[in-house]
C-alpha positions in Angstrom: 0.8 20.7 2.9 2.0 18.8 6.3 3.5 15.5 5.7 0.7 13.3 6.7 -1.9 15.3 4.8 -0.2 14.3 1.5 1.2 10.6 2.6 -2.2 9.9 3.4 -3.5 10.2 -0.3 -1.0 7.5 -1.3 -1.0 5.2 1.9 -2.9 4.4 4.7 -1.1 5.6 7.4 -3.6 5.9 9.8 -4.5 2.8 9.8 -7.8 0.9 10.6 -10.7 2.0 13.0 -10.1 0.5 15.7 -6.2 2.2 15.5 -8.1 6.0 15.2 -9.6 8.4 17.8 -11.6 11.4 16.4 -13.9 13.3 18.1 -17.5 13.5 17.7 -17.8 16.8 16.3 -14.7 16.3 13.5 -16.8 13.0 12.6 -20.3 14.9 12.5 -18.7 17.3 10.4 -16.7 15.4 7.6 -19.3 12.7 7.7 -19.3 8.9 8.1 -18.2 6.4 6.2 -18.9 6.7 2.7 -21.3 3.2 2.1 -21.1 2.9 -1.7 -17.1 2.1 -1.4 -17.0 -2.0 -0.4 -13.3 -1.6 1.0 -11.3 1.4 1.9 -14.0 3.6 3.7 -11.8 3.9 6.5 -9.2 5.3 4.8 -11.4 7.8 2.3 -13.1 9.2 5.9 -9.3 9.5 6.6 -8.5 11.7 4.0 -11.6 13.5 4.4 -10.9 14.4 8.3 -6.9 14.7 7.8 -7.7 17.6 4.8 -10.2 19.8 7.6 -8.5 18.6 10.7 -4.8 18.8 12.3 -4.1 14.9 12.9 -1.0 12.7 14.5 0.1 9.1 15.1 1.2 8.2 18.3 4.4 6.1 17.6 4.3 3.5 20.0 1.9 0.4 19.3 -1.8 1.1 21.1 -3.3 -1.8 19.7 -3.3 -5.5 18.6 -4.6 -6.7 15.0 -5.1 -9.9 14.2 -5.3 -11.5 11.0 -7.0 -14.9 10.3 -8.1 -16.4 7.1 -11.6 -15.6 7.3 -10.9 -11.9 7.4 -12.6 -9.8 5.0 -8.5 -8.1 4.2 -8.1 -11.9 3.0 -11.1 -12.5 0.3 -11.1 -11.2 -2.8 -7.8 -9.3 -3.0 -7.7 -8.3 -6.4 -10.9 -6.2 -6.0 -10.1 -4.8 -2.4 -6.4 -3.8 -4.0 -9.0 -2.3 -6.9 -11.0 -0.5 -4.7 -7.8 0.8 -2.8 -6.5 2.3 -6.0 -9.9 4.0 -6.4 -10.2 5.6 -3.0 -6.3 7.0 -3.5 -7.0 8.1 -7.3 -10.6 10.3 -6.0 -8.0 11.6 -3.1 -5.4 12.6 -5.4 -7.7 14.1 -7.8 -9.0 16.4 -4.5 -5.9 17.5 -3.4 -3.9 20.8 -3.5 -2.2 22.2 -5.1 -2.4 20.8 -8.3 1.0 20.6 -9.4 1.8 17.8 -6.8 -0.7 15.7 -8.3 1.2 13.7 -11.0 4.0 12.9 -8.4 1.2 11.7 -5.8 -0.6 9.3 -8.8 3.1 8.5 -9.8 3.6 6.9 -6.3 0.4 6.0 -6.1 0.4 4.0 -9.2 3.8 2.1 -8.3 2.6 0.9 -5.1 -0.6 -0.4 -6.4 1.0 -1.9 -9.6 3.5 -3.0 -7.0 0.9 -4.7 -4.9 -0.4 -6.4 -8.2 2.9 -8.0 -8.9 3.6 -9.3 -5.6 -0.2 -11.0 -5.6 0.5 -12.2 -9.5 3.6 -14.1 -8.0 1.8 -15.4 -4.9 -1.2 -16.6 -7.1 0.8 -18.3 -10.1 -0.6 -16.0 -12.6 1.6 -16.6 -15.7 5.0 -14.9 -15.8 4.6 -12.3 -18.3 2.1 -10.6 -16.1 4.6 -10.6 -12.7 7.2 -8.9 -15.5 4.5 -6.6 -16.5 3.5 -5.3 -13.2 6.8 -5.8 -11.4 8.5 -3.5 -14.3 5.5 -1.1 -14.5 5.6 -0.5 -11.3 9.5 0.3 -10.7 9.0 2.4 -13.6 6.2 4.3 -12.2 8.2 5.4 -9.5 11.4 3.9 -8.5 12.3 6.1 -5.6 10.4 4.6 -2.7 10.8 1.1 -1.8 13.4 1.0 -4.9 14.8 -2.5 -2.9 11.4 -4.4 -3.0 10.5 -3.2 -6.6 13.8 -4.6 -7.7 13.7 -7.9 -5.8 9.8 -8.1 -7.7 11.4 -7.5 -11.0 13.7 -10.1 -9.9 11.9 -12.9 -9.0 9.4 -12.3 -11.6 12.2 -12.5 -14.4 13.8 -15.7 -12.7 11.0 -17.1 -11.3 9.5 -17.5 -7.7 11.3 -20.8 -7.4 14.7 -19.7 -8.4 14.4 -16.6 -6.8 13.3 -18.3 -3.2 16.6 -20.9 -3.8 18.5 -18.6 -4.4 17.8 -16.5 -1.8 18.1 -19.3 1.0 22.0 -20.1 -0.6 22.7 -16.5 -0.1 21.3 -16.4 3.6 23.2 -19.5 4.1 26.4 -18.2 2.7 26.2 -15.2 4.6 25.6 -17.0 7.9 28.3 -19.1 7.0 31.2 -15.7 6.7 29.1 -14.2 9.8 30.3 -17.2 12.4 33.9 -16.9 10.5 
């Protein structure tokens, strides 16, 4: 299985549709976008052309995304980081061989349970849930973005306020031995 085959079932790599060029054919035979999924049907028709067709990213930047509050990325997060889960799970659940499967919904499950805890802190929900999901997701998988997951379980042990303070004394004191 090439790299991008499998990272795809876990991240988006590709990217949005205006980031993507397919060719007609490839599209007329792995179908359109699949209607009945509200957000991530660029990424399941992704999958779907990346499993029958030989795919790569160009590395340099080919185009510019902006993001503005009225945005559909930026309504309703909890159910678009839902329905991201959903689209990687069905992927996962596709994929060969087999035996890679609980390492791909391993990874798969700490980035979304990730995700969770980093909207959890942003939003105020009460602490014990940013422990819950910023634990639960280290746990899940702590070998890919082991830094972040950490600084999650952190801050939501701490608290976001500590944890920002904190962090700007550091910075500070770091500047500080830099111009030393």
């Amino acid at each position: 299985m090439n790299v991008l085959r499998r990272e795809i079932l876990v991240h988006n790599v590709l990217g949005n549709p205006s980031m993507v060029m397919v060719r007609r054919s490839a599209l007329s035979d792995a179908g359109l976008f699949d209607e009945k999924i509200r957000w991530g049907q660029d990424w399941e028709l992704w999958m779907r052309l990346v499993e029958k067709y030989d795919a790569g990213v160009i590395p340099q930047p080919v185009t510019i995304y902006r993001w503005h509050q009225d945005n559909l990325s930026h309504v309703r997060r909890w159910e678009r980081l839902l329905s991201y889960w959903h689209v990687s799970l069905n992927g996962i659940k596709k994929s060969q061989p087999a035996w890679r499967r609980p390492w791909l919904l391993a990874r798969s499950w700490s980035d979304f349970t990730y995700r969770r805890a980093m909207y959890a802190i942003q939003y105020a929900f009460p602490r014990w849930r940013h422990i819950w999901y910023a634990v639960a997701a280290f746990l899940a998988y702590p070998f890919e973005d082991t830094r972040d997951k950490l600084s999650a379980v952190t801050r939501a042990f701490i608290g976001d306020r500590i944890y920002r303070a904190g962090k700007r004394v550091l910075g500070s004191r770091m500047q500080a031995r830099g111009q030393e």
